[in-house]
N, C-alpha and C positions, 0 to 999 in steps of 0.2 A: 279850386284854388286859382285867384286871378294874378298873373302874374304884374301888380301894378306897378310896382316898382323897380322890373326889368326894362331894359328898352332888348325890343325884337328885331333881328334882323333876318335877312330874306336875301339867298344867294341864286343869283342866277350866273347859270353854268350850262354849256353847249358847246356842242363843236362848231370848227371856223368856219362862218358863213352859212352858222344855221338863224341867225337873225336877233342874236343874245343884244348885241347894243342897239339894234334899231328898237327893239322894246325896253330898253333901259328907258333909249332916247325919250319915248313917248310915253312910258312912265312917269318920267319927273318932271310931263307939262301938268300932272296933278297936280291941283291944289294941297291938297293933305300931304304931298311930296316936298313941296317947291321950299320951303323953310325950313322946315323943322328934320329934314332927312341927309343925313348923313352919307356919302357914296364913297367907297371903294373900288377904281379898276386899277385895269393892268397897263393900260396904254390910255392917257389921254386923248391923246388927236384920232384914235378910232370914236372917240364921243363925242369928241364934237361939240361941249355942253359947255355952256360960261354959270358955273352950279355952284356956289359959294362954299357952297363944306364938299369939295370933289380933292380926293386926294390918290395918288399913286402907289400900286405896292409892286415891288420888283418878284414876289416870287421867291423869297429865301427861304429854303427849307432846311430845317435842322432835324438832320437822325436822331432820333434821341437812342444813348446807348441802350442795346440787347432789345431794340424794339423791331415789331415788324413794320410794313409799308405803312399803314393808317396811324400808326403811332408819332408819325414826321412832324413838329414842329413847326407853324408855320410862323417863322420868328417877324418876317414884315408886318405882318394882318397883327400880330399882338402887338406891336409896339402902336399901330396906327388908332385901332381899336381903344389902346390904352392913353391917347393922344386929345380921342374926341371924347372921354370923360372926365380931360383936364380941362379940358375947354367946357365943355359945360358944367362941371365944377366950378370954373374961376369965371362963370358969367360971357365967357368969351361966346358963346354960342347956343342956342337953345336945340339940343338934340331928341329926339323924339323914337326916333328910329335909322337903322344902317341897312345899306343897300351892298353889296357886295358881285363885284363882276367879275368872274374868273376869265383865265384865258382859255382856247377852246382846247386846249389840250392837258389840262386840268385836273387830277382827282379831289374831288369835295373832299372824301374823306381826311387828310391832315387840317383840312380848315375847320371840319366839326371836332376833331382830336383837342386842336389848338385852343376853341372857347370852351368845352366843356371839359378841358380838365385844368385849365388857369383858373385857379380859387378867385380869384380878382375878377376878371372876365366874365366869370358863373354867376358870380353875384350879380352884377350889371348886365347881363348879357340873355338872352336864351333865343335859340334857333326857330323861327318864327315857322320859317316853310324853304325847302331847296326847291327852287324852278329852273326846268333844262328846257331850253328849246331845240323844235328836231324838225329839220326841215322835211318837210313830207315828201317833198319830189324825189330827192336822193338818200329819205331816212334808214330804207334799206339796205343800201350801199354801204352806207357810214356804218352802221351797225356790224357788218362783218369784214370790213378794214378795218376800223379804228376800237379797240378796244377802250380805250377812255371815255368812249359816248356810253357803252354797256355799264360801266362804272357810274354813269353820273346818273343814267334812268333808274340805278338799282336807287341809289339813297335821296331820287324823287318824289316830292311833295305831290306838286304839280309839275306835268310835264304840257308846254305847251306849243301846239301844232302848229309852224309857220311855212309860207309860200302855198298856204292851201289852194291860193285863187291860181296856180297855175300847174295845178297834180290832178288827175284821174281820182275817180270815185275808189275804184280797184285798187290805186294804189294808196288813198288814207286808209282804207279800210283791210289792206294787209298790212299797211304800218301800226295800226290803233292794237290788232290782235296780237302781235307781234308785241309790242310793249308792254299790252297787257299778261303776255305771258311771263316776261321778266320781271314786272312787278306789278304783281295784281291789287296791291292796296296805293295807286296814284290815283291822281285824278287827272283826265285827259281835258283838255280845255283847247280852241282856238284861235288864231291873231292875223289877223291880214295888214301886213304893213307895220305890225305892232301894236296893233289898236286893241287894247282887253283893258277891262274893268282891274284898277289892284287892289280893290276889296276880293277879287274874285283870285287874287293871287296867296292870299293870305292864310294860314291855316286854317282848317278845316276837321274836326273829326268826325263831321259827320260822313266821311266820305268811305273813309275805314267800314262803318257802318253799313253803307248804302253798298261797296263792293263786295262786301263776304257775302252779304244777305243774299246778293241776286246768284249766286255759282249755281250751277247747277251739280248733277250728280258727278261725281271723281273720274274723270277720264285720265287713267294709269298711265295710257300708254302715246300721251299726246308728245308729237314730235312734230320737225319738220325739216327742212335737207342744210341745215347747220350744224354744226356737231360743236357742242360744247359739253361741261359739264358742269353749267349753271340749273339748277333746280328751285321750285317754289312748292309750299305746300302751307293750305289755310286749312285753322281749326274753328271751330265755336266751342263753348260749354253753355251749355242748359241751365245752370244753377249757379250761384255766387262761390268764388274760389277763395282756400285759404291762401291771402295775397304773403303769409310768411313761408307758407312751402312753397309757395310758387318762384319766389322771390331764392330759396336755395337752390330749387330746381335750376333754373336758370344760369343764376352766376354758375354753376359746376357745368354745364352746358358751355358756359364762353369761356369759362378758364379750358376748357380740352379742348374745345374746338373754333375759340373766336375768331381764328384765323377767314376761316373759311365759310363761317355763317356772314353773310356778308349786310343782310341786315331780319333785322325785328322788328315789328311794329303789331300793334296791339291796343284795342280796348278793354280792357278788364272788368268785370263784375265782382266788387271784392263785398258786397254785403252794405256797402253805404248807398246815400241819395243817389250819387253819382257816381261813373267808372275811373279806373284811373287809366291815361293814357301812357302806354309803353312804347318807346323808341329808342332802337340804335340801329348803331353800324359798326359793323364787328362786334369786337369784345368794348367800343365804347358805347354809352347808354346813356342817355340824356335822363337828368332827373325826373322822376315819374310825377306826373301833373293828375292830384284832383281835382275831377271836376264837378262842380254843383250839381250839375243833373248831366241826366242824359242828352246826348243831341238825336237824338232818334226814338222814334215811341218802344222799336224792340231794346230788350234791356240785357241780350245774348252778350257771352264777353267772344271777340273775336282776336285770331291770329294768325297773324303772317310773317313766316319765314322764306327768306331769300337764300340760297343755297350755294355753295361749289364742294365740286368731289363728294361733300356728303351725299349719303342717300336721304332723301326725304324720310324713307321706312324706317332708319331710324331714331330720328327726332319723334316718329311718331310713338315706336314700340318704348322711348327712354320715359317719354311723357305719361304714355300712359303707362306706365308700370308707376310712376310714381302718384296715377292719380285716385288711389284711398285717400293720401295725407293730404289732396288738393280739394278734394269735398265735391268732385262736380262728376259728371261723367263727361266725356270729349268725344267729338265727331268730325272725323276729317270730311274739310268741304271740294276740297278742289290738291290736287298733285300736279303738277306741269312739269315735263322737260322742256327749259325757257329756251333753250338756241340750239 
């Protein structure tokens, strides 16, 4: 299913001074940018851009009652959101796509709450890709100060590497493993000065694909001198699953525990051409996208859960206990303690 009649947006989110608006900046000298895209930040004069549909949101979050943290309302981003479909409704503007730039102290999560449960929004709207940028010289630093960088890598599309030209081999390559352990279905990418391809920014399934494929054998007992109680744990199945038990399984999974599953993401083999792609965070769940075909010649369905407090064992033992009515058998690929 193509979503043509959505326009896609694409948020990028990073901590301060990991290089979020110098690649805004050198994004919107695209062409396929420069008209037709839509921009949201938080500060103008940090961008610096004379960009004609560039507008400001302050950040106003609304609690919504008996809800937990992800549940926050992001009442600015709707109204703004809800602004540039009047405007392209009434001819004022030809919108195409929205760009979105958080401040670096940010959780994504209320902003993905915000479009995918506003019926308005949903219709018009769907989440394209989140990209976080993470400075490599100091990404290890930020990661065990700043808790809100851990938040933004977890519900990462793309995360992408900046100040490479001025970091050690040793240290991208303890920051790349390191992010990889916190979410192992991203796709890691690089930018010096800002400079990256935004088709290369854009969603992707085939990456989902490409990272479960390569895990090797379940290393149980992978740590390293962080102590968190964040967890990751990938599955495959062999065979096409029934997507209506899956689909119980699941919701009864986020209604107990959607606090703390912090995200989801998944290719499915439900028996058609193509898989259907499954994403959220927390207990919120972006509508499930068919797709025409596969994007990878293997046609395995794959999954990846992000973790807190849970134990990975048992998301595995609930799964597979319910997997007669799922029709497949399951194989865990990879277990991580991520911090």
């Amino acid at each position: 299913m193509i979503k043509t009649n959505k326009k896609p947006i694409t948020i990028i989110t990073g901590c301060l001074g990991s290089g979020k608006t110098t690649l805004l900046r050198e994004l919107l000298k695209e062409p396929q940018l420069q008209n037709n895209t839509a921009v949201i930040v938080n500060e103008f004069g940090k961008v610096g851009l004379d960009h004609h549909l560039l507008k400001k949101a302050d950040e106003k979050t609304t609690l919504l009652k008996g809800g937990c943290i992800c549940c926050n309302n992001r009442e600015d981003l709707e109204n703004e959101l809800k602004s540039f479909l009047s405007m392209d409704h009434n001819k004022e503007a030809a919108i195409n796509r929205i760009v979105i730039e958080t401040t670096g102290m940010a959780d994504p999560a209320p902003i993905l709450f915000t479009i995918l449960t506003n019926p308005l929004l949903q219709h018009h709207y769907y989440i394209d890709s989140v990209v976080v940028t993470v400075d490599t010289k100091n990404g290890m630093l930020h990661m065990k100060n700043n808790p809100e960088l851990i938040k933004q890598v977890i519900v990462a599309d793309k995360i992408v590497l900046t100040k490479t030209d001025i970091s050690t081999t040793t240290e991208k390559e303890m920051l790349i493993q390191q992010l990889k352990r916190i979410n192992p279905s991203c796709e890691i990418l690089e930018a010096v000065h800002g400079n990256i391809d935004f088709d290369d920014l854009k969603g992707d399934y085939r990456q989902l694909s490409r990272t479960v494929a390569e895990k090797e054998i379940p290393d149980l007992e992978s740590k390293n001198h962080y102590s968190s109680t964040i967890q990751s744990i990938s599955f495959t199945f062999h065979n096409p699953l029934d997507w209506t038990a899956f689909g119980l399984w699941l919701s009864a999974l986020l209604h107990a525990n959607g606090e703390d599953i912090l995200r989801v993401k998944g290719l499915l083999d439900v028996g058609e051409e193509g898989p259907i792609v499954l994403n959220g965070v927390q207990h919120i769940i972006h509508p499930p996208e068919h797709l025409d075909t596969w994007p990878e010649e293997e046609h395995h369905s794959h999954l990846v859960f992000i973790l807190r407090t849970i134990q990975p064992s048992e998301i595995e033992r609930s799964l597979k206990a319910f997997q007669y009515f799922l029709g497949t058998n399951i194989d865990v690929l990879e277990l991580n303690a991520a911090l």
